[in-house]
C-alpha positions as CSV (number, residue, x, y, z in Angstrom):
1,X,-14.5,-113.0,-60.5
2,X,-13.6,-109.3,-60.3
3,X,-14.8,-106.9,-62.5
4,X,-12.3,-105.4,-65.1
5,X,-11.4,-102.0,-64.1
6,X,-13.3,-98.7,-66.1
7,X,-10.9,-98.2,-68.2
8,X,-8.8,-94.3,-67.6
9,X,-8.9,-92.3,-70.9
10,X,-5.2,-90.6,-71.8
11,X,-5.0,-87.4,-70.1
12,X,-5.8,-84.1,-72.1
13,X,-2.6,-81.8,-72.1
14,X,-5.3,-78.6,-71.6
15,X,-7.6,-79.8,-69.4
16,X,-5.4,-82.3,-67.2
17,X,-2.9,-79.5,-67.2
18,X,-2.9,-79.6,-63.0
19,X,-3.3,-82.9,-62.9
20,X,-0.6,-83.7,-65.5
21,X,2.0,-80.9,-63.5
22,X,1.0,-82.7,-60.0
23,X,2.0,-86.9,-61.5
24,X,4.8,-84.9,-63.4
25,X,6.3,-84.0,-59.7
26,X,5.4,-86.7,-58.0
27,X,8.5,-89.7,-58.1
28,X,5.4,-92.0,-57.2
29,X,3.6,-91.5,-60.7
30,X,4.7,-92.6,-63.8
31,X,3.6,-90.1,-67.0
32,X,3.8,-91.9,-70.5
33,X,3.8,-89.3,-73.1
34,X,2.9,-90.4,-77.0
35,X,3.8,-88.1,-79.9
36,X,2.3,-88.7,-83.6
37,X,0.6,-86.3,-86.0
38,X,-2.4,-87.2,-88.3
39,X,-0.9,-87.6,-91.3
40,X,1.3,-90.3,-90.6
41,X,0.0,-93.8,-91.0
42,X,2.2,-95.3,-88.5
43,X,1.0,-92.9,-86.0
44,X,-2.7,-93.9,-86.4
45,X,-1.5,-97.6,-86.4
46,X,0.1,-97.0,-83.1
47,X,-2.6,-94.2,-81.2
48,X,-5.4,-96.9,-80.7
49,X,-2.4,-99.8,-79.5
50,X,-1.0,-97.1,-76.9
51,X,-4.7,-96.2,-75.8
52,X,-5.3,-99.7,-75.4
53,X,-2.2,-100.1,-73.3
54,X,-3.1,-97.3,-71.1
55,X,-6.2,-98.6,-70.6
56,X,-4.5,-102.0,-69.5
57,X,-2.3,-100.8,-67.0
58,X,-4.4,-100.6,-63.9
59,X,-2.2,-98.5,-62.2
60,X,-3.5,-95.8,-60.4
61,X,0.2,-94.2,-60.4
62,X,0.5,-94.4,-64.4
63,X,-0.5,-91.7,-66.7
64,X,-0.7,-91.5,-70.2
65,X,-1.0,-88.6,-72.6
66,X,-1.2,-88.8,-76.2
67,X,0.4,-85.4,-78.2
68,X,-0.6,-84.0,-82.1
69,X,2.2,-82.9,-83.4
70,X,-0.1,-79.8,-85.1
71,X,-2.2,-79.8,-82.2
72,X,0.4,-79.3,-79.1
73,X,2.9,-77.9,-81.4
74,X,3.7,-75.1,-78.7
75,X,4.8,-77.5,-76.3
76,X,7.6,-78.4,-78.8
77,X,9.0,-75.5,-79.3
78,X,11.4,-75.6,-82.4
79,X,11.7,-79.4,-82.3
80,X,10.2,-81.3,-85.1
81,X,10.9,-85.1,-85.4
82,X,12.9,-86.5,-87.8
83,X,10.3,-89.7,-87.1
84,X,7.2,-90.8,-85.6
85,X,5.6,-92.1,-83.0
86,X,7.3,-91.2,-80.4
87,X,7.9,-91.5,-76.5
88,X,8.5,-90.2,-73.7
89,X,8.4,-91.6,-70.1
90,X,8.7,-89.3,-67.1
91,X,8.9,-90.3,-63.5
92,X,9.4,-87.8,-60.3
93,X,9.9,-85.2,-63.0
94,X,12.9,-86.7,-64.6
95,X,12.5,-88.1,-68.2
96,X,13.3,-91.3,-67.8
97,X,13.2,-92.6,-71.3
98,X,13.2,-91.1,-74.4
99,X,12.0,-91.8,-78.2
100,X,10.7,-95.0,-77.4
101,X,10.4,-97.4,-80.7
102,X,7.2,-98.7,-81.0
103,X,6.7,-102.2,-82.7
104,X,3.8,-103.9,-83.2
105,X,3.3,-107.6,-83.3
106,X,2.8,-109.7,-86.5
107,X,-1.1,-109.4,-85.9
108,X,-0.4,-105.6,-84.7
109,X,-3.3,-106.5,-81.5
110,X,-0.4,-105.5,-79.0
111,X,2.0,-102.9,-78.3
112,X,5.7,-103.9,-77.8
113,X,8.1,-100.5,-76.6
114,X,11.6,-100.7,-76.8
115,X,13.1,-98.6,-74.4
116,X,16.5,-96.4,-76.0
117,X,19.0,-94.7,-74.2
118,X,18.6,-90.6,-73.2
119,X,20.8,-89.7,-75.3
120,X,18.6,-89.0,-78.5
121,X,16.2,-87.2,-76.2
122,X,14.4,-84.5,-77.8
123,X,15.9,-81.3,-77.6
124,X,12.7,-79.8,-75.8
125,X,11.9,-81.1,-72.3
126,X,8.2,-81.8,-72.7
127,X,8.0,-83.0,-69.1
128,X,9.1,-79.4,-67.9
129,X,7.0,-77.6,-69.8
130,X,3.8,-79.7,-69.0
131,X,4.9,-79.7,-65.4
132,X,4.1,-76.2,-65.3
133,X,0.1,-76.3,-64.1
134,X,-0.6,-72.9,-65.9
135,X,1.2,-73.7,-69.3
136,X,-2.3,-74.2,-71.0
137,X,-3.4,-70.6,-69.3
């Protein structure tokens, strides 16, 4: 039987900034972005079932970052969320869906995302400003 793969930790927007700018770039890779602050209760509902579904991809092409609202505040610019969590997905530099539902399951073990149209993307591009390998500089 094969062993499980070590699970990859969610990227860190300071110190993955090169990395994160490169997978942003590249149509190959596939960057998941999370949103969610601490004080929200949904948003610590939700960090641990989107760390556990990062950790469950396998894909080497798939990339996932987790954001603090307080904490990477900078990369929003003005925008502040009418609601939380939320996400992004970005692909070849492109976001390819934006403020993602997340809904977990009766026994909340499992993450189910609903993908929405682009048209209530955020008024920030995220994905262009962490594409940017010396944004964290």
């Amino acid at each position: 039987m094969p062993e499980n793969p070590t699970p990859v930790p969610l990227l860190d927007p300071w110190d993955d900034a090169e990395r994160l700018a490169r997978y942003l770039a590249d149509p190959q890779h596939r960057v998941t972005i999370g949103l969610g602050a601490e004080w929200c209760g949904l948003c610590q509902t939700f960090k641990p079932l989107f760390q556990a579904r990062a950790a469950e991809t396998g894909n080497p092409r798939e990339h996932w970052l987790w954001l603090n609202l307080e904490e990477h505040a900078e990369l929003l610019g003005d925008f502040f969320p009418e609601t939380l969590p939320l996400v992004w997905v970005y692909q070849g530099g492109l976001l390819r869906y934006a403020q993602v539902l997340l809904t977990p399951t009766e026994d909340s073990a499992e993450l189910e995302i609903t993908l929405h149209s682009l048209e209530i993307a955020p008024p920030v591009d995220v994905g262009a400003r962490l594409s940017r390998a010396d944004w964290a500089s």
